[in-house]
C-alpha positions as CSV (number, residue, x, y, z in Angstrom):
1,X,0.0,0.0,0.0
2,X,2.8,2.6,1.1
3,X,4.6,1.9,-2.1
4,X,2.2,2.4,-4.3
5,X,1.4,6.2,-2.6
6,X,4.7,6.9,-2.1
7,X,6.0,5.6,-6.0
8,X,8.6,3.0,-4.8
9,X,10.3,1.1,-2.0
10,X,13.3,3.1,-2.2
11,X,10.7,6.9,-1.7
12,X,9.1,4.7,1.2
13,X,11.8,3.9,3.3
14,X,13.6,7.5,2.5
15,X,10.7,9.1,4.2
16,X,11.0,6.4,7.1
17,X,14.1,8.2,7.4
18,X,13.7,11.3,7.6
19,X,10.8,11.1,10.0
20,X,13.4,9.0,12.4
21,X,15.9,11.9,11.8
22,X,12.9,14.7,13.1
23,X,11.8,12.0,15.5
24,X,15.6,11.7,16.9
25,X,15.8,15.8,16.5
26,X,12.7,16.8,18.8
27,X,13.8,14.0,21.4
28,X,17.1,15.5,21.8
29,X,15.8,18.5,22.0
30,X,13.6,18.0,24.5
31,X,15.6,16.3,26.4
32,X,16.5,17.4,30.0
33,X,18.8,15.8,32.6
34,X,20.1,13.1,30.5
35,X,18.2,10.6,31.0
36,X,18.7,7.3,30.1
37,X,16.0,6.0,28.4
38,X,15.9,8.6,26.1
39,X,19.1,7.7,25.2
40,X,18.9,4.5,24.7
41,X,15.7,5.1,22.7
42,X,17.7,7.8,20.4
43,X,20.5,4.7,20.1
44,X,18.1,2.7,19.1
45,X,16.9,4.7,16.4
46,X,19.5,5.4,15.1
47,X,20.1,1.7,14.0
48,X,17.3,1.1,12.7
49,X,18.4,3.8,10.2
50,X,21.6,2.0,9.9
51,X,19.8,-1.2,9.4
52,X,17.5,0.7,6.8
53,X,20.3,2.4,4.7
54,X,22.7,-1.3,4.5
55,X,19.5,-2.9,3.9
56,X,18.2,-0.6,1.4
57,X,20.5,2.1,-0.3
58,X,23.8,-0.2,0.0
59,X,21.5,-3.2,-1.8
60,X,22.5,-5.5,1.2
61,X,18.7,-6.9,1.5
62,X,19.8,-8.9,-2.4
63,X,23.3,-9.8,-1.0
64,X,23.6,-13.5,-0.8
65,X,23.2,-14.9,2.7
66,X,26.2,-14.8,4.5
67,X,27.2,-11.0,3.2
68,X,23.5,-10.2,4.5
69,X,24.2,-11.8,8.0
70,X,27.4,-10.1,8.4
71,X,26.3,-7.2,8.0
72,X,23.1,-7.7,10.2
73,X,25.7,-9.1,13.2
74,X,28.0,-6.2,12.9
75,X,24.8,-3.9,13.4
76,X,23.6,-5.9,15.9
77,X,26.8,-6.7,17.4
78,X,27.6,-2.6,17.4
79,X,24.5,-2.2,19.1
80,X,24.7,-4.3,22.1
81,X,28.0,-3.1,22.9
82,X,27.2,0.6,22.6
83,X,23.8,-0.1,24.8
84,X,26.6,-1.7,27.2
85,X,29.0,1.2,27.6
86,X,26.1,3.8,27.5
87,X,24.4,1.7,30.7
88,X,27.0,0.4,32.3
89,X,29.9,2.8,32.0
């Protein structure tokens, strides 16, 4: 349905973007006393449009496989660990 309003897959998930990158812009700027959830929730937004633009943009989503599941560890990977120091440190 989305693609055929917004023309293609490509237009669809570029204004997925963009709405993350306002999303992620009015957070942070509402954002008082650092606290950590909203960090965490800006982290985790911020993959997802890393996810998006591999997946997407950098034609990773018709990789074979293993390429694919790199890529979707390192994200992951990267994710966990920066959730980690961000908590714990």
């Amino acid at each position: 349905m989305f693609t055929r309003v917004f023309g293609d897959r490509q237009t669809t998930v570029w204004m997925v973007l963009v709405a993350a990158t306002v999303l992620t812009a009015v957070v942070g700027l509402e954002q008082h006393g650092g606290s950590t959830a909203v960090g965490l929730l800006l982290l985790a937004v911020a993959f997802v449009k890393i996810r998006l633009v591999a997946l997407h943009f950098m034609e990773v989503r018709d990789a074979p496989l293993p390429l694919r599941m790199l890529v979707e560890g390192y994200v992951g990977v990267t994710f966990v660990a920066l959730v980690g120091i961000y908590v714990f440190v």
